[in-house]
C-alpha positions in Angstrom: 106.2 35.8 120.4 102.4 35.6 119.8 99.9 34.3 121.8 99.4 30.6 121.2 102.4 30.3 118.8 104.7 27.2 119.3 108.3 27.6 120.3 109.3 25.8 117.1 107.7 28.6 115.1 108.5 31.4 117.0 112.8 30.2 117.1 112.9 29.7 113.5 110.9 33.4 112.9 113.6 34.9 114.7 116.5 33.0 113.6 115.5 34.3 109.9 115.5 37.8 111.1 119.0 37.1 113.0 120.4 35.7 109.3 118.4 38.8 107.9 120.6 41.4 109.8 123.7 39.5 109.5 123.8 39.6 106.0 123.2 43.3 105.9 126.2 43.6 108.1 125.1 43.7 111.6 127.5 41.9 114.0 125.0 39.3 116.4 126.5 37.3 119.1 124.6 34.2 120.3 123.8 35.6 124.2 122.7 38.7 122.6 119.9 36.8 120.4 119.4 33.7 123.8 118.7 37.4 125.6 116.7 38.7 123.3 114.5 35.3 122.6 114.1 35.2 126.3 112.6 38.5 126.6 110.4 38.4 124.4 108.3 34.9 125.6 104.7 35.1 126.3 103.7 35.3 129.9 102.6 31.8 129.7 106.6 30.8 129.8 107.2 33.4 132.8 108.7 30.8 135.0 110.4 29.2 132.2 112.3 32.0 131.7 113.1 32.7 135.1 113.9 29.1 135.5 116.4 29.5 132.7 117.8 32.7 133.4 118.7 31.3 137.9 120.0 27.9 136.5 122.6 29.0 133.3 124.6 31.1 132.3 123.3 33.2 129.7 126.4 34.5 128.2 127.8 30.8 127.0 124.2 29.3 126.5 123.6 28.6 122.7 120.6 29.3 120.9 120.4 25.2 120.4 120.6 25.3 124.2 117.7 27.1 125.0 115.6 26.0 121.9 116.0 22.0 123.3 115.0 23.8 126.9 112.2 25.6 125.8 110.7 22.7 123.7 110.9 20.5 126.9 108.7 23.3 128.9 106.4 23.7 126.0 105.5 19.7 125.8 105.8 19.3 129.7 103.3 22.1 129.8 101.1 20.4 126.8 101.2 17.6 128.9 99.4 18.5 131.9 96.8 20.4 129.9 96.4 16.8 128.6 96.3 15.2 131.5 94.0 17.5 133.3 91.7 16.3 130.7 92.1 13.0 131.4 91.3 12.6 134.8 87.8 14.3 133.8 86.7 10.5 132.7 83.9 9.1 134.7 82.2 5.7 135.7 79.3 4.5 136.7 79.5 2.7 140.5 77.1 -0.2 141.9 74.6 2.4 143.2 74.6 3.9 139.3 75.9 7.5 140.9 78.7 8.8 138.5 82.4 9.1 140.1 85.4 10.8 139.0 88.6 8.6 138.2 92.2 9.1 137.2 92.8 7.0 134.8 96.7 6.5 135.8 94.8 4.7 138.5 93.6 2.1 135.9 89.4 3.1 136.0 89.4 2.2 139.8 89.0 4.1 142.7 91.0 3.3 145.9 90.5 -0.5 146.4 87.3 -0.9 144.0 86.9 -3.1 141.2 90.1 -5.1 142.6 90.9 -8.2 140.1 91.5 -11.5 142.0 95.2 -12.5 141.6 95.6 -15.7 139.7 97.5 -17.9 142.4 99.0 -20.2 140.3 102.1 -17.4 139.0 102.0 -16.5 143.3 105.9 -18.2 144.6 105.8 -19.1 148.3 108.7 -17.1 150.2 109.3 -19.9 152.8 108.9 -23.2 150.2 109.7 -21.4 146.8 106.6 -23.5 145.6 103.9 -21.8 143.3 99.8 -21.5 143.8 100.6 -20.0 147.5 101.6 -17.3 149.9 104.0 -17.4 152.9 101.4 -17.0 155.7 99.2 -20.1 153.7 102.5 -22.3 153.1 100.8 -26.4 154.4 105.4 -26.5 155.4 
């Protein structure tokens, strides 16, 4: 596999050279090629494969098998490259001094910026009326 190359690519390269050697007569059985796939991942998918090889079997695993397990690393790991990105976003605070957010956390840091709750969707627990909380219920 080269460096930077998705797994798409890289499966699909080998799976020609697999159909290559069959059809000149060489006799390929699906652990062999899972095996040989396997071994030859960058280092970036290290504990992929090690992850792979603890928790299957590799003699029964098909090639489909570990394609579909390979994609779901690669976009996992796409993912936090992504997200690492994301939670480089910054805002300006009352005093103007820039802070860094997550923005899973919507913009806000802990308890900043808090939006009022609209009362009138708010049902009392003890009266089952709206526009009120238990510990304010006039009952």
């Amino acid at each position: 596999m080269k460096e930077g190359e998705k797994v798409d690519n890289y499966v699909s390269r080998t799976l020609t050279v697999v159909n290559k050697m069959k059809v000149h007569g060489e006799r390929m059985e699906q652990n062999v090629v899972v095996e040989k796939i396997l071994r030859s991942m960058t280092s970036k998918f290290n504990y992929v494969v090690c992850s792979i090889e603890e928790s299957n079997d590799l003699s029964t695993m098909s090639i489909d098998e570990l394609h579909g397990s390979l994609l779901v690393h690669e976009q996992r790991m796409q993912g936090y490259q992504e997200e690492e990105q994301a939670l480089k976003i910054t805002y300006e605070d009352k005093a103007g001094r820039g802070r860094g957010t997550s923005v899973f956390r919507g913009g806000r840091g802990r308890g900043m910026g808090r939006q009022p709750l609209n009362k009138a969707i708010i049902e009392c627990f003890k009266c089952h009326k709206l526009g009120h909380y238990q510990y304010e219920c006039p009952d």
